[in-house]
C-alpha positions, -999 to +999 in steps of 0.1 A: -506+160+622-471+159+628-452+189+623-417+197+629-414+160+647-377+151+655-358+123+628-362+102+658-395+101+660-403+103+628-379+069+620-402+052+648-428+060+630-420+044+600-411+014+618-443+010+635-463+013+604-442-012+585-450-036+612-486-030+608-487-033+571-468-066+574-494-079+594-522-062+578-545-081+558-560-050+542-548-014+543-565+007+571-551+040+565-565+071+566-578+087+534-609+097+539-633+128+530-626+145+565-586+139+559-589+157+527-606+181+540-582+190+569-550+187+545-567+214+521-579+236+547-549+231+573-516+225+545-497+193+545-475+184+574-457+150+567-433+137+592-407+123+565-395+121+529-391+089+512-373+090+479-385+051+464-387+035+430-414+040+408-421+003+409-459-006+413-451-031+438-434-005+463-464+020+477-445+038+505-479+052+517-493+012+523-456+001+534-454+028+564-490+025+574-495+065+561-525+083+552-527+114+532-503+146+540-482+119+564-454+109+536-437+136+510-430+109+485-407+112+455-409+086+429-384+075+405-374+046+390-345+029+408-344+060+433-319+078+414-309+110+424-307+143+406-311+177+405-355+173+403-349+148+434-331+171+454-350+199+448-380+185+460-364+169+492-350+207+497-386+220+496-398+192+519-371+199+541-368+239+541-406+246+541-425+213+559-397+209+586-397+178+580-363+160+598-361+127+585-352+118+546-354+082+535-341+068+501-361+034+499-349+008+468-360-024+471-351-059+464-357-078+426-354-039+413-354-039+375-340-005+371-309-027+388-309-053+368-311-033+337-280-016+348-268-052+361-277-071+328-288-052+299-273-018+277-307+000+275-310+026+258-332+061+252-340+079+281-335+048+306-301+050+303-295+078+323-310+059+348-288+027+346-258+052+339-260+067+374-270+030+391-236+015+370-218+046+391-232+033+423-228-002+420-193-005+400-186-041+391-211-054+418-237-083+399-251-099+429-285-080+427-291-076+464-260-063+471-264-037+441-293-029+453-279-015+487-249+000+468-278+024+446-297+033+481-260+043+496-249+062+465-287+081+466-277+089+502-241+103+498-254+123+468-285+137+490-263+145+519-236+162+498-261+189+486-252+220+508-290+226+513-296+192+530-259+195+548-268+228+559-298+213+577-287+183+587-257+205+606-282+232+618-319+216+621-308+181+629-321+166+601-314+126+593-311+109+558-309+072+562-312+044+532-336+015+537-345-012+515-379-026+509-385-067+504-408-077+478-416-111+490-425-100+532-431-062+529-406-059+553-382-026+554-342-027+562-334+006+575-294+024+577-284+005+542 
């Protein structure tokens, strides 16, 4: 367990488990019956928040090295923020204690390049609506890619909720982006 651990350590943590997993042949994470049973009977008590893209290829659980009730994942696709997003980071935040928020995109992102590329439409739009705010005129993907993780960021840490705590509590949000091709994770995007 690791409740009410500072941003600090719980950034450390991260990194350490990405090393792992990028030197992991298989996963060797915890997620067994005894696990279960302690999360049930004992609550959750992650040590961070990752906000990542609902991308198959991105599994913030494998990329940190986390087991079950270590992560309070969000998923959507091209980590977009909204009102859903922030309400459950607020919840994570206000009743776990957790101090350390991360909003993970990663690289060859096709939420992006929808918004880079292509005039979807229907619901997905919304999504590339709020990426074209992030990333203005930008088309090198990589770079837009970082733009969307800082715009997720400035919009998390304007909500008075998560100002409040990261004023009062000491609570970090920090942008990181995740690479496809080494599993490898760029943290303070």
């Amino acid at each position: 367990m690791f409740e009410n651990i500072s941003a600090k350590e719980a950034l450390e943590r991260l990194k350490a488990g990405n090393r792992a997993y990028m030197s992991a042949e298989k996963s060797v994470v915890d997620v067994g019956g005894e696990r279960r049973k302690d999360t049930l009977e004992n609550g959750q008590h992650p040590y961070a928040v990752i906000v990542s893209c609902s991308d198959s290829r991105v599994i913030p659980e494998s990329i940190f090295g986390a087991g079950i009730g270590d992560l309070f994942v969000v998923r959507v696709a091209g980590n977009v923020m909204d009102d859903h997003q922030l309400g459950s980071i607020e919840y994570a935040v206000e009743h776990l204690g957790i101090k350390l928020v991360v909003i993970l995109g990663h690289d060859h992102c096709g939420a992006v390049d929808a918004a880079i590329n292509h005039d979807p439409e229907g619901y997905v739009k919304f999504i590339t609506d709020e990426i074209c705010l992030a990333i203005g005129d930008e088309k090198d993907e990589y770079k837009a890619c970082c733009l969307n993780v800082r715009h997720s960021v400035d919009i998390t840490e304007s909500s008075f909720e998560i100002h409040k705590e990261e004023e009062e509590h000491g609570l970090r949000v920090i942008g990181a982006i995740y690479r496809l091709e080494d599993g490898r994770v760029e943290f303070d995007m």
